[in-house]
N, C-alpha and C positions, 0 to 999 in steps of 0.2 A: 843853586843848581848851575853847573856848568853850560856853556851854550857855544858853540864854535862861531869864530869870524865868518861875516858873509865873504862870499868869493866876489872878489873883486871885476873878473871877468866877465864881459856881457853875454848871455845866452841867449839867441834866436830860439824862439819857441814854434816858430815854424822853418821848415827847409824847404829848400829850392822844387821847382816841379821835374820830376821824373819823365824820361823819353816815354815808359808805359802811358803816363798819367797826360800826357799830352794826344799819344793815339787814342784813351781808349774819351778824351773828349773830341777830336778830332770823327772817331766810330759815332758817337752820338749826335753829335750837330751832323752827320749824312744822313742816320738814317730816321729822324723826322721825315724828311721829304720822303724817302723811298715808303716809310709807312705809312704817309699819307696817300700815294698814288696806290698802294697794295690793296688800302680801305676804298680809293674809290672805283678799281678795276681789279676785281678778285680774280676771276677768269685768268686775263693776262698776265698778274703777278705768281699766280699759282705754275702757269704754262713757265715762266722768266726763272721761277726756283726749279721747277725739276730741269729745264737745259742747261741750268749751271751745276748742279747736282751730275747730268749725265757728261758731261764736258772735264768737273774734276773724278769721276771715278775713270774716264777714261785716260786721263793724265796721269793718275796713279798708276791705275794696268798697264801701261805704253809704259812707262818709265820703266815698273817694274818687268816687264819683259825685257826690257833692252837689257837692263843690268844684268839680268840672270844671262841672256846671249853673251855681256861678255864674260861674265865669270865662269860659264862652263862649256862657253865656246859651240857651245848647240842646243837646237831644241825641238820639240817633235809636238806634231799633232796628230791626233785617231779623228778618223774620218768615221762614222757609224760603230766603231769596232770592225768595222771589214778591212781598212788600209790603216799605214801609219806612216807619216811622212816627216822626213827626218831632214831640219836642214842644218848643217855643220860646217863650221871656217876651217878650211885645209890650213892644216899650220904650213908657217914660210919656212919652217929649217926640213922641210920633207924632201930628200936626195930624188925620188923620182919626178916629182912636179918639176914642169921645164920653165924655164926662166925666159922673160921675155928681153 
């Protein structure tokens, strides 16, 4: 029976460590400590996760408002349903707005 030449060439059977592979041990050796402090102060780790929960959903919103300001250049709020208040960027090529 026929059997091919070994290849000559050397193969690493392991490769190099990966940028993922280095954060997600970098993520791991942090958050021992953090879950050790979580286990011995429930209260205050519980209090430390909802303001960073209410901190990123307000950074999302703020973001995403501004971008919407400027892709449509305005934007309106309803007060009760009784008012709506509209604020909008005067464009700069408008002939009556005066120029300073």
């Amino acid at each position: 029976m026929y059997q091919p030449p070994l290849d000559p060439r050397p193969r690493s059977t392991t490769s190099g460590p990966t940028w993922r592979a280095l954060l997600v041990r970098y993520a791991v050796v942090a958050a021992v400590p953090i879950l050790l402090w979580a286990v011995s102060q429930p209260v205050t780790a519980v209090l430390a996760l909802g303001a960073i929960a209410v901190v990123g959903i307000s950074t999302r919103r703020g973001y995403g408002l501004v971008r919407c300001f400027y892709d449509c250049q305005a934007m309106a709020f309803d007060l009760g349903g009784v008012a709506r208040i509209t604020i909008r960027q005067a464009p700069t090529d408008d002939p009556c707005r005066p120029t300073r």
